[in-house]
C-alpha positions in Angstrom: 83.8 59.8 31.0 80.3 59.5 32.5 82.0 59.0 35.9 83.8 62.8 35.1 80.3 64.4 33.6 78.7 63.3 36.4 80.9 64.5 39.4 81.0 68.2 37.3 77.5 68.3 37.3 77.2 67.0 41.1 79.6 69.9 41.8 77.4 72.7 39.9 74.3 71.7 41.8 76.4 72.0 45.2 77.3 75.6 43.9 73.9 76.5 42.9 72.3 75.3 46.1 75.2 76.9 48.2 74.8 80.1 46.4 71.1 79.8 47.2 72.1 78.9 50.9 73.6 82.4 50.7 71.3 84.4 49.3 68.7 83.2 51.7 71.3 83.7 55.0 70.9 87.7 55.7 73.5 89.8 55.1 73.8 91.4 58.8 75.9 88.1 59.7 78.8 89.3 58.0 79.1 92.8 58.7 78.8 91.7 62.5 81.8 90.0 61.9 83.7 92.1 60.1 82.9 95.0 62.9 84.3 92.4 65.3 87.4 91.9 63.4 87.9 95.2 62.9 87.3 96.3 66.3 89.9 93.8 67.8 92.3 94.7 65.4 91.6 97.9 66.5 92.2 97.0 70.0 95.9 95.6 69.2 97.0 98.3 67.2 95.9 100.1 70.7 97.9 98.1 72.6 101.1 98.4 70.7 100.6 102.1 70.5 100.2 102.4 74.4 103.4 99.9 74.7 105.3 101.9 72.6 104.4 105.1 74.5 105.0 103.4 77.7 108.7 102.2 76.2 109.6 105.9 75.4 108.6 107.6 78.4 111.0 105.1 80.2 113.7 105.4 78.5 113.0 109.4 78.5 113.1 108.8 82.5 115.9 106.5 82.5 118.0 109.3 80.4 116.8 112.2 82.6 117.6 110.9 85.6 121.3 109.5 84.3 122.0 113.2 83.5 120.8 114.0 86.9 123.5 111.6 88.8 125.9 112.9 86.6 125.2 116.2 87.6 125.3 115.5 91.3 128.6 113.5 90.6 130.2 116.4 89.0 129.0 118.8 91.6 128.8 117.3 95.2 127.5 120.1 97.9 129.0 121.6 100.7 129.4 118.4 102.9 131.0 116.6 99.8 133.9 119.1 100.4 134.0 118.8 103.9 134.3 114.9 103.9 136.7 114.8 101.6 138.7 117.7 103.3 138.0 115.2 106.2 139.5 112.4 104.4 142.9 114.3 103.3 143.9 115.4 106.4 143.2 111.8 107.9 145.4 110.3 105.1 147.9 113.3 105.8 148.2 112.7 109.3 148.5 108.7 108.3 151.8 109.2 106.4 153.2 111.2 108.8 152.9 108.8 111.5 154.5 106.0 108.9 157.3 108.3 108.3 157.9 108.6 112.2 157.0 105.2 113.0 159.9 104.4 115.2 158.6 107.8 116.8 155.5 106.3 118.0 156.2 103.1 118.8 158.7 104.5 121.3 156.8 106.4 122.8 154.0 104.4 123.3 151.5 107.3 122.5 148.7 107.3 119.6 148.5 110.0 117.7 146.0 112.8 117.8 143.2 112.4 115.6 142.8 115.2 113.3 140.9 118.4 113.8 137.6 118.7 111.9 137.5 120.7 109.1 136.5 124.1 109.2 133.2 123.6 106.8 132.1 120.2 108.8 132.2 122.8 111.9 129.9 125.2 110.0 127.9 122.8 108.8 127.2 121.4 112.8 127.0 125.0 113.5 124.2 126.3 111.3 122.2 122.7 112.3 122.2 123.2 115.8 121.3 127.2 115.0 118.4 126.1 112.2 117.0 123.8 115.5 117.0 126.1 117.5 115.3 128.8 115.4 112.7 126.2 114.4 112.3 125.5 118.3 111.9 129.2 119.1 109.2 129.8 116.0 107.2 126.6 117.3 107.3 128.3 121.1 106.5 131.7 119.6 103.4 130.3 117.3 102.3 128.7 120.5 103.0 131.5 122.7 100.5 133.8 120.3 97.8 131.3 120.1 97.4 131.3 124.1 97.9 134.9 124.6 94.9 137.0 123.7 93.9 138.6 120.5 93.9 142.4 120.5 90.3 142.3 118.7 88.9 139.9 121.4 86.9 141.6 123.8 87.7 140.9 127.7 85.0 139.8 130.3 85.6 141.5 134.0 86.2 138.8 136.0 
C-alpha cells in the first residue's frame, strides 16, 4: 500500500510542478498556434470552395456548349443543304445506272456525273463576288491614300 501512496503522491508533485511549468510559459505560445491552425484550416476550406467553383463552371460549360451542337445539328446552314442535295442526286443517279446496268456495260460509256446543285452554284457565286468586292475595296482604300487630299495645299512645281 505504501508502493500505491507513494506513486499518487509522485504523480501530484508532477502535476503541481507541470502546472507551474505552465504558468510560467507565456501565454502568446498558444494563441500563435491556434492562429496557425485556424488560418490553414482556413486555407482548405478555400481550396474546396474554389474546387467546387471550378467543378460548376465546367460542367455549366460542358452543358452550354452540348446545347450548342445540338443546335447546329438540328439546324445545318446553307451548304448543309447543298451537300446533301449534292449527295441525293449522286445516290439518284447511282440507282439508275444499277437499274440499266446491262445499258452501260454495253456501251462501254460512264455515266455523266451529276450537275451541281443549284445552292452549291450560289454559294461559289457569292465567294468569288465577296473576293472580288474585297479586292476592289483594298484597290480603292489604296487608290485614296496616294491620290491627294482636297485640304492639302499644292506646291507649283
Amino acid at each position: 500500500m505504501a508502493n500505491v501512496e507513494d506513486d499518487a503522491a509522485h504523480w501530484e508533485a508532477e502535476q503541481q510542478s507541470g502546472r507551474a511549468a505552465q504558468a510560467d510559459r507565456p501565454r502568446v505560445q498558444p494563441m500563435i498556434a491556434w492562429f496557425i491552425f485556424a488560418l490553414a484550416r482556413l486555407w482548405v476550406v478555400c481550396l474546396l470552395l474554389v474546387a467546387a467553383a471550378v467543378a460548376g463552371i465546367s460542367v455549366y460549360e460542358y452543358a452550354q456548349t452540348k446545347q450548342e451542337l445540338t443546335q447546329l445539328r438540328e439546324s445545318p446552314g446553307a451548304p448543309s443543304y447543298a451537300v446533301v442535295a449534292y449527295r441525293r442526286e449522286l445516290a439518284r443517279q447511282i440507282e439508275a445506272m444499277e437499274l440499266d446496268e446491262v445499258d452501260y456495260i454495253e456501251s462501254e460509256t460512264l455515266p455523266t456525273p451529276p450537275d451541281r446543285p443549284r445552292q452549291l452554284s450560289e454559294i461559289d457565286n457569292l465567294r468569288e463576288r465577296n473576293a472580288r468586292e474585297r479586292r476592289n475595296a483594298r484597290s480603292a482604300s489604296s487608290e485614296s491614300s496616294a491620290r491627294p487630299r482636297r485640304n492639302e495645299s499644292r506646291v507649283p512645281d
